[in-house]
Steps between C-alpha positions, in 0.01 A plus 500: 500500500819557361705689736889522601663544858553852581840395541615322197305792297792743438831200475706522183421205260751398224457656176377284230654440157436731205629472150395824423723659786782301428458553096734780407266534190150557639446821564123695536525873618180608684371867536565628846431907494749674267763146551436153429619161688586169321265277648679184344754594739566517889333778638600749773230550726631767687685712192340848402598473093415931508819541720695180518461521899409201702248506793585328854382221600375632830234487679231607247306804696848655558627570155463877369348438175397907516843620407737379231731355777468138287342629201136499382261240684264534226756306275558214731089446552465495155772202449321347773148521432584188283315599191746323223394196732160508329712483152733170591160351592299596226830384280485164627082443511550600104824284401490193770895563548611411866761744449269816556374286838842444644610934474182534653552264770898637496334886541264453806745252657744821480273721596405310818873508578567818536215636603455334838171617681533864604889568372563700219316794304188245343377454852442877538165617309223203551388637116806315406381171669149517396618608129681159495261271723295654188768381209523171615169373540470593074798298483387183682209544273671518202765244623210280593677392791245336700485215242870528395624394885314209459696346248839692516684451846781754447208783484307355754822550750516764335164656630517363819814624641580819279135673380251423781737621773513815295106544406413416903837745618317747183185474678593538833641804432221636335246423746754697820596770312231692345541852360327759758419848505647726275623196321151336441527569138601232213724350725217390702298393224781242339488420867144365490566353137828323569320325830185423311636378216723312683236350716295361177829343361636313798433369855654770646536501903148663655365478128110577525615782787715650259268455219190640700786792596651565165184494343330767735783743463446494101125556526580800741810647321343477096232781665719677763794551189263571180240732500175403353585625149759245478828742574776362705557754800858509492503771213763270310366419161743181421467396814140409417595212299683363752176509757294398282650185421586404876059540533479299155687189601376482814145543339595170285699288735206577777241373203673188393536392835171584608559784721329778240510873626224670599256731201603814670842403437475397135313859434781656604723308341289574191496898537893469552483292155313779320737787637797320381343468197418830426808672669727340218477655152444354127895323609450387828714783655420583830520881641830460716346684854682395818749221513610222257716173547434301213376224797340202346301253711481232273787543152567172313658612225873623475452775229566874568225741676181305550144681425342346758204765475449362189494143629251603791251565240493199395484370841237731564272432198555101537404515921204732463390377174526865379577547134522859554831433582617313239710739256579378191883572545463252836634171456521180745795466660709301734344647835177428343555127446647496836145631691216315256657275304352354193146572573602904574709466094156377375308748689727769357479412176136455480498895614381759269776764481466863527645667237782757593317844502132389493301555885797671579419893424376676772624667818499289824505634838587405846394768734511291801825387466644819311564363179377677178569353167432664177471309169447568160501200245390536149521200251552141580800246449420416162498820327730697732414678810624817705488486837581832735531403865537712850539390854405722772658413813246727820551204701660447855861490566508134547357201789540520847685701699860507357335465119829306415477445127281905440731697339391908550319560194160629537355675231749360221395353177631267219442488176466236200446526147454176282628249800853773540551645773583846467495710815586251777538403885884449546445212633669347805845363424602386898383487829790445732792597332601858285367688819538835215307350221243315698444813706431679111252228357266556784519872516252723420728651180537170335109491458244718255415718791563808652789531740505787757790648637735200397352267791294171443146535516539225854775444696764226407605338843673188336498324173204317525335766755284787487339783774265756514298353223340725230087431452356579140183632474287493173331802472315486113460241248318493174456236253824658332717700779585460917657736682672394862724635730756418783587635807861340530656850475236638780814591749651697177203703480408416130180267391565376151158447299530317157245439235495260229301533240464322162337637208462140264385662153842620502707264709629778720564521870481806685710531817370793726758524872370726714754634820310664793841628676454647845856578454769593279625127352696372233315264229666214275270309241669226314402311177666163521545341162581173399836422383395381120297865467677798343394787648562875282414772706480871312421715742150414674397182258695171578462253220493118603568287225520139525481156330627676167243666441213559784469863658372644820535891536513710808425855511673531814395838713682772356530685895789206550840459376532182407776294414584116391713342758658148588366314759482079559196200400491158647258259313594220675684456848844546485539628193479871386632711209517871424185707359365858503267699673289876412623685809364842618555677849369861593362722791174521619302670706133540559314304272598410174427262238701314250347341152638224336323346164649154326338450200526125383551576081 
């Protein structure tokens, strides 16, 4: 066993040599959020690049993170999750040049440096530690380290006294600090992957323990976290790639080294494959519910904003030999190579594809899990197709007790036409920082819904923390409509009923919100748009026109005065630009209902 005094494990070791660092003329800029780092340079582990601010290095479970006291966390996990390590490597498996193997060596050497065991802000979340326990075992595959030390003694010193003390200080870590309670969500599932993955890869102190450990917590977690039509719990749509994968590479680690999970949890894992799958339209766009952070367990490239939905389906179709999931606009990839290999490209390739369009009309609906999807696909790929697509969000706030990454949006909808987004989530933009604006993606009025009285439909006790919980009941559905409703505004005295309904032979939604007020309240229903639609509203008929050409009308209800008015979207974390919204507020009393049609022209 290869194993390090507990000692020795956390002493500085002199930096090695690196032309690249020291070449004033190498330069590669990496994607970090809305910034970007120049990984052929020296790297500041502890710099947030949103702010400019440095975190402490203190003892790690002591640093606020949940202010902007240093700046945004989120930034300085992201540098430190090591991804552009996965680049150098693949860089120098493709071109041979030692160069690429010395910055990597240089990097982790650094890192190792200054970020002793348990100092500084990337000892604080164990999702960190697992994300990168996870990063480097790809690399020592791709780096093919276990037969490079044999024959190159700077590496082997290398490994010895710089990235084994870190994988067993990684695991260790792990293993004692597990996510509990109200945290048991993804965190404790890249808890389980990091471990087992880890595990497989090395001889790890307590290995088969851990493995036994690890591996138990995955099997229990995949059922406890997904509901049995395949929908992630946490009510965060992009967060479900993220999940996914961490239950995918375990899935192919455990298999290659001959610890295979269990059928129960490879059904599952299917479902959640099949969800995905149809929750993303004719584009691969996901319906933006709950929280995003563009978080990537596995990212080898060093382009912009990484479909990794899009990637999972390839993943998907190649590990359950499923062709279904094989769109013809899904290539092979990076990731892809990294998890099969050679045999996975041929696999792939030999797949038939599924044309864009074609299996893909028809309504699909979640009723456990609160999900209702409407679709309506006529033509294929090769002659053209138009595709109309709704989301339905009756679902629950969010998973466990604090729901961290719900946002308060029961009832809402979103809507696609032809793979563009037209009436949108906002999206998420921060957790930790912009107390104002994080407060307003979460709310209530920054969804398709129905807000009452100007309050949230739960109560926001922190930025990542909900109470008093809403439950959404479903109280009809048809082959073509569901109606649901909430009782989040219970202590306001008002019930909000909504009804969706979707009459295909002419592509036209109809919108029915019923209020049952107990007493006197103020209403406010919002139409979010997104920011490349042009909205013209003349009096009670909104025009959304979009991609040049493409039109979706709204006969809005002509009891409410609406207006168009500016409000915020956030595609991807960190980054967020102006748009408008439809925006209505009036009195009610009694009850009184509210009709809303969007024809799709």
């Amino acid at each position: 066993m290869n194993t390090c005094k507990k000692k020795n494990m956390s002493a500085s070791v002199n930096l090695p040599r690196s032309s690249m660092i020291d070449d004033v003329s190498e330069h590669l800029d990496y994607p970090i959020f809305e910034k970007s780092i120049d990984v052929f340079k020296k790297i500041d582990w502890h710099l947030d690049l949103s702010t400019g601010r440095t975190f402490p290095k203190s003892f790690a479970h002591k640093i606020d993170i949940r202010s902007d006291k240093y700046g945004s966390a989120k930034h300085v996990w992201e540098v430190n999750r090591m991804q552009f390590m996965l680049h150098i490597a693949w860089h120098y498996k493709n071109s041979g040049d030692k160069n690429y193997l010395d910055l990597f060596c240089y990097h982790l050497t650094s890192w190792k440096n200054e970020n002793p065991y348990m100092v500084g802000v990337n000892w604080y979340s164990n999702i960190e530690v697992n994300l990168r326990l996870i990063c480097w075992y790809f690399c020592w595959q791709v780096l093919g380290v276990d037969s490079l030390r044999k024959v190159d003694f700077e590496l082997d010193k290398f490994v010895s006294d710089v990235w084994l003390p870190l994988i067993y200080e990684h695991a260790e870590y792990s293993y004692n600090h597990p996510s509990l309670c109200s945290s048991a969500n993804n965190h404790l599932i890249s808890e389980y992957a990091g471990l087992f993955v880890a595990a497989c890869g090395w001889n790890i102190p307590h290995r088969h323990a851990r493995l036994k450990y690890a591996r138990a917590g995955l099997e229990r977690e995949i059922l406890l976290q997904n509901t049995a039509e395949g929908v992630n719990r946490e009510e965060a749509a992009e967060y479900i790639q993220f999940i996914d994968d961490f239950f995918l590479i375990a899935a192919v680690v455990g298999k290659n080294s001959g610890v295979p999970f269990s059928e129960s949890y490879n059904e599952r894992l299917h479902a959640m494959a099949n969800y995905m799958n149809v929750m993303l339209d004719s584009k691969c766009n996901y319906p933006m519910y709950g929280d995003g952070d563009d978080g990537f367990v596995l990212r080898p490239d060093a382009g912009g904003h990484f479909n990794n939905f899009k990637s999972l389906l390839a993943s998907f179709a190649v590990y359950f030999n499923d062709a279904s999931l094989k769109r013809t606009d899904v290539l092979w990839d990076e990731k892809n190579e990294l998890l099969f290999g050679a045999i996975g490209r041929e696999k792939f390739v030999s797949m038939p594809a599924v044309a864009v369009g074609f299996s893909m009309d028809g309504n699909r609906f979640y009723p456990e899990s609160g999900h209702y999807i409407f679709k309506r696909v006529k033509g294929v790929a090769v002659s053209g197709f138009r595709e109309t697509y709704l989301h339905f969000d009756a679902a629950p706030l969010g998973y466990l007790s604090i729901a961290a990454h719900g946002h308060a949006d029961a009832l809402s909808f979103i809507l696609h036409v032809d793979g563009c987004p037209i009436v949108v989530d906002p999206g998420t933009f921060t957790y930790h920082t912009h107390k104002d604006l994080r407060n307003y993606f979460v709310s209530t009025l920054a969804h398709n819904t129905v807000c009452v009285n100007g309050k949230n439909q739960a109560n926001q006790a922190g930025p990542t923390m909900w109470l008093s919980h809403y439950h959404c009941k479903t109280l009809n559905q048809g082959e073509n409509f569901v109606e649901a409703t909430h009782d989040g505004y219970r202590k306001e005295g008002v019930q909000h009923v909504r009804k969706i309904e979707f009459d295909r032979d002419v592509n036209e939604f109809i919108i029915t919100d019923t209020l049952h007020c107990k007493v006197p309240a103020s209403v406010e229903i919002p139409f979010h748009l997104h920011p490349s639609v042009n909205a013209k509203l003349q009096g009670s008929t909104a025009v959304l026109e979009f991609a040049g050409k493409a039109k979706v009308q709204m006969s809005l209800d002509s009891k409410l005065p609406y207006e168009i008015r500016e409000g915020w979207y956030s595609e991807h974390f960190g980054e967020k630009v102006q748009t408008t919204f439809l925006y209505a507020k009036t009195n009610c009393k009694g009850d009184m209902v509210f009709v809303t049609r969007l024809q799709v022209l």
